[in-house]
C-alpha positions as CSV (number, residue, x, y, z in Angstrom):
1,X,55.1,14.4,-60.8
2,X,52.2,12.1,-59.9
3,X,52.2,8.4,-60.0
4,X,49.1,6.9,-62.4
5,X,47.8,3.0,-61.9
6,X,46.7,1.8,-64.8
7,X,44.7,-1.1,-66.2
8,X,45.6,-1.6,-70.7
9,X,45.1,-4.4,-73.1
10,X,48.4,-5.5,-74.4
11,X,49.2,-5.8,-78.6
12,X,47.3,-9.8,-77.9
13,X,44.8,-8.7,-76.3
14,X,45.7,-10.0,-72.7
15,X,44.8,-7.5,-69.6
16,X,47.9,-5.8,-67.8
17,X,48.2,-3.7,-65.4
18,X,51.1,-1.6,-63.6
19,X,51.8,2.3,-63.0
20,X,53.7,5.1,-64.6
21,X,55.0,8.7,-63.2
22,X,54.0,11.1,-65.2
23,X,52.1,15.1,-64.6
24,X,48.9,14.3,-66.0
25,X,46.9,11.8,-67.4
26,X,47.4,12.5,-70.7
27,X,50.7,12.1,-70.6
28,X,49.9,9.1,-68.7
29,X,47.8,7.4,-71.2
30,X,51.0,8.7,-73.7
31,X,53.3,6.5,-71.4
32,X,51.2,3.7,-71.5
33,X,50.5,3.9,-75.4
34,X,54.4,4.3,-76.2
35,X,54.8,0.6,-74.3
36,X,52.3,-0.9,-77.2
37,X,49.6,-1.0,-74.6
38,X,45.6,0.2,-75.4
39,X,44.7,1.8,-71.9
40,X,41.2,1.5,-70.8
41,X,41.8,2.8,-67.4
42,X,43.8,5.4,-65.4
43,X,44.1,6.9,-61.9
44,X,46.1,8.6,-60.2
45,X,47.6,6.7,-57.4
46,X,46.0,7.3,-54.3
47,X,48.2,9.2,-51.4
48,X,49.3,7.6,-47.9
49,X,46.6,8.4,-44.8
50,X,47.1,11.9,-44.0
51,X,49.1,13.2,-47.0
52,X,47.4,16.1,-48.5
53,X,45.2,15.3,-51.7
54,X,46.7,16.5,-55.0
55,X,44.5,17.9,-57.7
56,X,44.5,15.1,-59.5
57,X,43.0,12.9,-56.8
58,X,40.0,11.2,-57.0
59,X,37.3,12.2,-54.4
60,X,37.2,8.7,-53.0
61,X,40.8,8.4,-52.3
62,X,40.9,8.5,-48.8
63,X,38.5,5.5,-48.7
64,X,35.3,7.2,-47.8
65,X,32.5,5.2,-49.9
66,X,30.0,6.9,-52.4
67,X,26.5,6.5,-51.8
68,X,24.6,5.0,-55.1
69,X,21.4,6.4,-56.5
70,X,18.7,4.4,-57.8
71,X,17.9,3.6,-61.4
72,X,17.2,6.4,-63.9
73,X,14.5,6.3,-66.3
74,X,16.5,5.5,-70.0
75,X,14.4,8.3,-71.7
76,X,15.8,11.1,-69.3
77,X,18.9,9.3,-69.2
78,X,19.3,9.8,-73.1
79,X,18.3,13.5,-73.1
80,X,21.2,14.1,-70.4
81,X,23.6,12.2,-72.1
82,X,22.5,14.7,-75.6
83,X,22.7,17.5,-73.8
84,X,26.1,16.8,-72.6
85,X,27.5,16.0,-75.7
86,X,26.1,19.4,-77.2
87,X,27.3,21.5,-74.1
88,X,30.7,19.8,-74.5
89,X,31.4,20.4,-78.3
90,X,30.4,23.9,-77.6
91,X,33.6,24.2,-75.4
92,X,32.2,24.2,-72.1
93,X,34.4,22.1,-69.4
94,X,32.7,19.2,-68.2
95,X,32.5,20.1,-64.4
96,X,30.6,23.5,-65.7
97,X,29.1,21.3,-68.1
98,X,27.1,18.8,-65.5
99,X,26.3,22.1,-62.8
100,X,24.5,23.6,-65.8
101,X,22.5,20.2,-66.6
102,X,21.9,19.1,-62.7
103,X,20.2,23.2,-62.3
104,X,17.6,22.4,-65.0
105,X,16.7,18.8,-64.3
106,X,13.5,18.2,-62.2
107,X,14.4,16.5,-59.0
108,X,15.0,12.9,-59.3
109,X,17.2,10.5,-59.9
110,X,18.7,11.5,-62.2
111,X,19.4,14.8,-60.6
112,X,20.8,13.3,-57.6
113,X,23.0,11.0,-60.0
114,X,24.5,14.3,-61.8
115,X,25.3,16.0,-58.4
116,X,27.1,13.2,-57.2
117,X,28.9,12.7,-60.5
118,X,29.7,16.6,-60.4
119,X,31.4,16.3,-57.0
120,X,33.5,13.6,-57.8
121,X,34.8,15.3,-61.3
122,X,35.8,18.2,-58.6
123,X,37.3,16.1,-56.5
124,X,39.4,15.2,-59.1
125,X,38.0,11.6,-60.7
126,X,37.5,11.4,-64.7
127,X,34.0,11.5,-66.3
128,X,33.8,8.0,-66.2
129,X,35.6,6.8,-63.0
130,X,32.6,9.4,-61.3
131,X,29.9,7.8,-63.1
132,X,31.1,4.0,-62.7
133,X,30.3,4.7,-58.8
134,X,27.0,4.9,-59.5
135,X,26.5,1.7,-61.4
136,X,22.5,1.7,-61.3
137,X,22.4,5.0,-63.0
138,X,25.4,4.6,-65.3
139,X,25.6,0.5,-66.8
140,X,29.1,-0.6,-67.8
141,X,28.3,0.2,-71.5
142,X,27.5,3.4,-70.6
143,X,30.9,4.0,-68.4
144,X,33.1,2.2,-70.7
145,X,31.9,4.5,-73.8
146,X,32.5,7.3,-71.7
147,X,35.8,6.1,-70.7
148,X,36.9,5.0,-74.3
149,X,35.7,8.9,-75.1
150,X,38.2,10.4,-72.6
151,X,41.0,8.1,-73.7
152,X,40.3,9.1,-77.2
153,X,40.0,12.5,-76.8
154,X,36.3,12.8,-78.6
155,X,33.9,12.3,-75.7
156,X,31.4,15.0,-77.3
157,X,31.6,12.4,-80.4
158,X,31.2,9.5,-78.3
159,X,27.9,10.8,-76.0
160,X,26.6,12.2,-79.2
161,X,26.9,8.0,-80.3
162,X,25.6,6.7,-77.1
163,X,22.8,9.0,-77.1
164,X,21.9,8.0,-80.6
165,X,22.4,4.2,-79.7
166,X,20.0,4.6,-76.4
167,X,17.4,6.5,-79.0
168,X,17.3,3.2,-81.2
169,X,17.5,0.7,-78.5
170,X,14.1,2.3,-77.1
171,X,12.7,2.8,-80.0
172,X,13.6,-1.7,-81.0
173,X,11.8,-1.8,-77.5
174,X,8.8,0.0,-78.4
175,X,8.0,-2.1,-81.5
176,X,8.9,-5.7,-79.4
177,X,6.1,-4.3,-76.8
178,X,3.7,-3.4,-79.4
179,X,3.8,-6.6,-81.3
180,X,3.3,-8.5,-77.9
181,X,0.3,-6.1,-77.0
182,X,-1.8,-7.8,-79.5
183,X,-1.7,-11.7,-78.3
184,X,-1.4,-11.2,-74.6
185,X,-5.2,-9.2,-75.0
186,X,-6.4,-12.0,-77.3
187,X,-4.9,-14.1,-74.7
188,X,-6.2,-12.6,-71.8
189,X,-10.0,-11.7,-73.3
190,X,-10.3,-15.6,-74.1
191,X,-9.1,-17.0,-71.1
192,X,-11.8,-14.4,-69.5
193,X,-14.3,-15.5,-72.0
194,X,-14.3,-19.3,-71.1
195,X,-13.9,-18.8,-67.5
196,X,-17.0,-16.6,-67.6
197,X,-18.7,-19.5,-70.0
198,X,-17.9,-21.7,-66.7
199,X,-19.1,-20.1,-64.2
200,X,-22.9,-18.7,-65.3
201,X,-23.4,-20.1,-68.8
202,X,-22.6,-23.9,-68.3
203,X,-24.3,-23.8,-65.1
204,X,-27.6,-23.0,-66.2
205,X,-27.5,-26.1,-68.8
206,X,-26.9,-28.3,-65.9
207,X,-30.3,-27.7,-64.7
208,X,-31.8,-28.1,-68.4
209,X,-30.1,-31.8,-68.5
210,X,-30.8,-32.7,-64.9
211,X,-34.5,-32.4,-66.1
212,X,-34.4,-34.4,-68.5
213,X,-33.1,-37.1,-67.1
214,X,-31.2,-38.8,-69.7
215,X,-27.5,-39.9,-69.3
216,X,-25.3,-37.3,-70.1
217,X,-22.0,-38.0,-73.2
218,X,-18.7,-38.1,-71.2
219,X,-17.6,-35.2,-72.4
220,X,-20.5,-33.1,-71.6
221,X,-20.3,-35.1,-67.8
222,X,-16.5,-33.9,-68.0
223,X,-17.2,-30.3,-69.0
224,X,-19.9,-30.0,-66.2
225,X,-17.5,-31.7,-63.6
226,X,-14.8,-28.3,-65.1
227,X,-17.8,-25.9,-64.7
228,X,-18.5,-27.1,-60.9
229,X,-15.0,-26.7,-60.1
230,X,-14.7,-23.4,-61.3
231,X,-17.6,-21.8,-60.2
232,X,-18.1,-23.6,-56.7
233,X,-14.8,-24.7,-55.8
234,X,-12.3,-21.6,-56.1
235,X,-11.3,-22.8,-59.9
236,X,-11.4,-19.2,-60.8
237,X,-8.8,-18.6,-58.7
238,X,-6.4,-21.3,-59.8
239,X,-7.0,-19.9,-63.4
240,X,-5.9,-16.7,-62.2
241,X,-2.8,-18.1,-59.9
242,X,-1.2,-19.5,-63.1
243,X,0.1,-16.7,-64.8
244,X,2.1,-15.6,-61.6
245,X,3.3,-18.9,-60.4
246,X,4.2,-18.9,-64.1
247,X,5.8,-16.0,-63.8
248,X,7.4,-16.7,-60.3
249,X,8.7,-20.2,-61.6
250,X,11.2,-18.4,-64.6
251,X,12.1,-15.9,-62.1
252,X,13.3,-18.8,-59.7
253,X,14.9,-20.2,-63.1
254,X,17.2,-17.3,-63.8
255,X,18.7,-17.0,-60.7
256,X,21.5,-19.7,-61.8
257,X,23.2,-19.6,-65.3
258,X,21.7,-22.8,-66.3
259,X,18.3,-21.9,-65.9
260,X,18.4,-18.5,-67.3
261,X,19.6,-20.2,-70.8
262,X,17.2,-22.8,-70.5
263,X,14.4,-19.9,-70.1
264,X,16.0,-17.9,-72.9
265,X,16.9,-20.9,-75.2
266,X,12.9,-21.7,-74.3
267,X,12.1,-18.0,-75.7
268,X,14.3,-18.6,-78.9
269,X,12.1,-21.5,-79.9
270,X,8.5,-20.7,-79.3
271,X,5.8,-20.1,-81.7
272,X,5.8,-16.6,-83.5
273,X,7.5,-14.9,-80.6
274,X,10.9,-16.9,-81.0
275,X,11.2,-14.8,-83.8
276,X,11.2,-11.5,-82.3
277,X,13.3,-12.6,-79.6
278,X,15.6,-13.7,-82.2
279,X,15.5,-10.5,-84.2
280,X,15.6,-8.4,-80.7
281,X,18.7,-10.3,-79.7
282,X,20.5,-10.1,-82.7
283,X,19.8,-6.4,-83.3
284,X,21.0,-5.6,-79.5
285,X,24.5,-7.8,-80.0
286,X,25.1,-5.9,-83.3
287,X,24.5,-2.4,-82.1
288,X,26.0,-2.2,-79.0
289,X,29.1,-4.4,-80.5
290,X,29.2,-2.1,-83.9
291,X,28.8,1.0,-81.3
292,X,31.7,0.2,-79.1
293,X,33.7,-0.7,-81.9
294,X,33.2,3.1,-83.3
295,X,33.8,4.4,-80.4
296,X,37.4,2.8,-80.1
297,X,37.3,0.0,-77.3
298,X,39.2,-2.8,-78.0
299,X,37.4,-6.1,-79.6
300,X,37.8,-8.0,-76.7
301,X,36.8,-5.3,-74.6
302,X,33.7,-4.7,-76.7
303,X,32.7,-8.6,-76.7
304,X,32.7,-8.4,-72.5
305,X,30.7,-5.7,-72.4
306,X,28.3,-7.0,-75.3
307,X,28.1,-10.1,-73.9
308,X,27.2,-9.0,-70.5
309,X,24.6,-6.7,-71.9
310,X,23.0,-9.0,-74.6
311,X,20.0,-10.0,-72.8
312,X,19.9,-13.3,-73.5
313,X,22.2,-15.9,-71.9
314,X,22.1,-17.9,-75.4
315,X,23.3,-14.9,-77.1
316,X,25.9,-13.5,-74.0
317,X,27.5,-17.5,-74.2
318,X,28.3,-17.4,-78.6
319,X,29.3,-14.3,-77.5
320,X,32.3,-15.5,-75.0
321,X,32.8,-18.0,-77.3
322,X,33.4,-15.4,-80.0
323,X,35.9,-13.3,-77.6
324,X,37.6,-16.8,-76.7
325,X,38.1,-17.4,-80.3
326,X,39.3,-14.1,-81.2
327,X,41.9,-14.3,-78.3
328,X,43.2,-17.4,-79.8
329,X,44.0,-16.3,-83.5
330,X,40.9,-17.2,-85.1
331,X,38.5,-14.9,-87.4
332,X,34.9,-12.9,-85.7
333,X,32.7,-14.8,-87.6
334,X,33.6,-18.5,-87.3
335,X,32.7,-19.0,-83.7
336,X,29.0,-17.5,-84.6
337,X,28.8,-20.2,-87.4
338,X,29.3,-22.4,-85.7
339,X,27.0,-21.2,-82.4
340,X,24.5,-21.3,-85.4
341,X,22.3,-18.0,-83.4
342,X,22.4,-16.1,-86.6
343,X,21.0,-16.7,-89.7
344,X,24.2,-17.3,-92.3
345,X,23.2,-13.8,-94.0
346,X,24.7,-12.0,-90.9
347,X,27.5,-14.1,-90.5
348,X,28.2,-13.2,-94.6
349,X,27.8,-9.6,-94.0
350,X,30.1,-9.9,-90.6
351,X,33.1,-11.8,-93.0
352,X,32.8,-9.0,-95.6
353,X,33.0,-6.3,-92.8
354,X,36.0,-8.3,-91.3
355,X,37.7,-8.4,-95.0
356,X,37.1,-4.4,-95.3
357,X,38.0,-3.4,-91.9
358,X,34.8,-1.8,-91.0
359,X,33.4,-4.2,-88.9
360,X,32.0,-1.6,-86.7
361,X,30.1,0.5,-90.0
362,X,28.6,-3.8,-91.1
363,X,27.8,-4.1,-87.1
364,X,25.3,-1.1,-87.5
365,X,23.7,-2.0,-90.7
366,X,22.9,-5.4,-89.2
367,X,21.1,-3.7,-86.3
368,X,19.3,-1.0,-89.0
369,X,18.2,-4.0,-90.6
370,X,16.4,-6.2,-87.9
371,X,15.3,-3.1,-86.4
């Protein structure tokens, strides 16, 4: 009989931890289950230095660290996680499951990432214990559905989810790119435009108005004085500079919390594309909330995760609020009143899914619906 450390979420929602004897994991998470506990993570215990390694063992037991692979591309990342779900609901055991996917892929990233993955599962880690040591590859959404599979028993059900949830959230990606195409070339082809009025158009009326002599209206002085510095004195440049220290100057921004929702609050309240930031954001919190909610983690659980993936710091703080809330006895959808980031519609729909107990079914139709 092995000794299993485990981290649960008692009947309150509060995080406990401790460890249980037991000969596998499933009777493990059994244990831990009987004790009115929701387990959301379990490992055998590791041994002493120098005590043989049971089956059971993860590969990293002894210490020895894991190198980390790179990011994968999300589209190859999606057909992996498909395929898995199909090779597992066929029967095939995972370990078998992962050789037969890390053969066929091109080599990559993401190959490297399975192969890694593969060895720890031998070695003797779960699914998602493997994957959470390559946190560039796998995100914490990813790993916790994964884990929230294998507790559950339905991981072919739960991949089968993510990979339909990844599908959407690059195809809500997709559409925000497109509509942003259109004004950035508008954008871009006027500010060429007027530079290029600057520097050989407007010049060539200097001379005409030199001629003649006369004194010049101030605005006509001014936009010659705008034409010389552009086309004689490195304006161009300057024009061209903006963008990127533009660009450098939010970067700066969101290296503290305080900046990063000032940027993202900023976002929320310009012109035309607040609106699709809005609509992006609130899509994003609904699916991936709705998605883990399906997939059976815990609320408060779900409402980490979500608010660590929203996006948006606006969004990721209603969110805490929302999980602080819940933790102290009140309902989902008063805390997002009164954070007033969604429009009362969504908070309606979130009270009726509340009231019917299928929060995580009104979740996804929000998402379907600013999609």
């Amino acid at each position: 009989m092995a000794t299993f450390v485990y981290e649960a979420l008692n009947s309150v929602g509060q995080p406990v931890k401790g460890q249980v004897d037991a000969t596998s994991s499933e009777e493990a998470v059994a244990k831990v289950r009987a004790m009115g506990n929701f387990p959301t993570k379990i490992k055998q215990k590791a041994l002493k230095r120098g005590a043989k390694a049971t089956a059971g063992a993860p590969a990293t037991a002894t210490g020895t660290k894991r190198r980390s692979v790179g990011r994968v591309p999300r589209k190859l990342l999606t057909q992996f996680t498909r395929q898995l779900s199909t090779l597992i609901d066929a029967g095939l055991p995972i370990l078998r499951s992962l050789r037969i996917l890390e053969e066929q892929q091109k080599p990559g990233m993401l190959r490297v990432a399975i192969r890694l993955v593969a060895e720890d599962v031998e070695g003797g880690a779960t699914l998602s214990e493997a994957m959470a040591r390559n946190p560039k590859a796998f995100d914490r959404l990813y790993v916790n559905m994964v884990r929230a599979g294998e507790l559950g028993g339905v991981l072919d059900l739960i991949l089968n989810r993510l990979a339909d949830f990844m599908e959407k959230s690059q195809a809500l990606k997709r559409k925000v790119i497109g509509a942003m195409i259109y004004p950035a070339v508008v954008i871009t082809a006027a500010v060429g435009i007027v530079t290029g009025i600057m520097i050989w158009v407007i010049p060539s009326f200097r001379e005409i108005f030199s001629e003649l002599g006369d004194e010049l209206p101030l605005m006509t002085r001014w936009l010659m004085a705008v034409s010389h510095w552009v086309s004689k004195q490195y304006g161009w440049a300057v024009i061209l500079g903006i963008p990127f220290l533009i660009w450098a100057f939010f970067r700066l921004l969101k290296f503290s919390d305080g900046g990063r929702h000032a940027v993202d609050n900023l976002k929320l309240h310009m012109p035309i594309m607040g609106r699709i930031v809005a609509k992006t954001s609130v899509a994003r919190f609904t699916r991936t909330l709705g998605t883990l909610l399906a997939a059976g983690v815990p609320i408060l659980e779900a409402l980490t995760i979500t608010s660590d993936t929203a996006g948006n710091e606006v969004f990721a703080r209603a969110i805490r609020k929302v999980r602080d809330g819940i933790r102290e006895g009140e309902n989902f959808s008063e805390p997002l009143r009164q954070a007033k980031i969604v429009e009362p519609m969504v908070v309606n729909m979130i009270d009726v899914g509340e009231e019917t107990g299928e929060l995580d079914k009104m979740l996804t139709k929000i998402a379907d619906t600013y999609d």
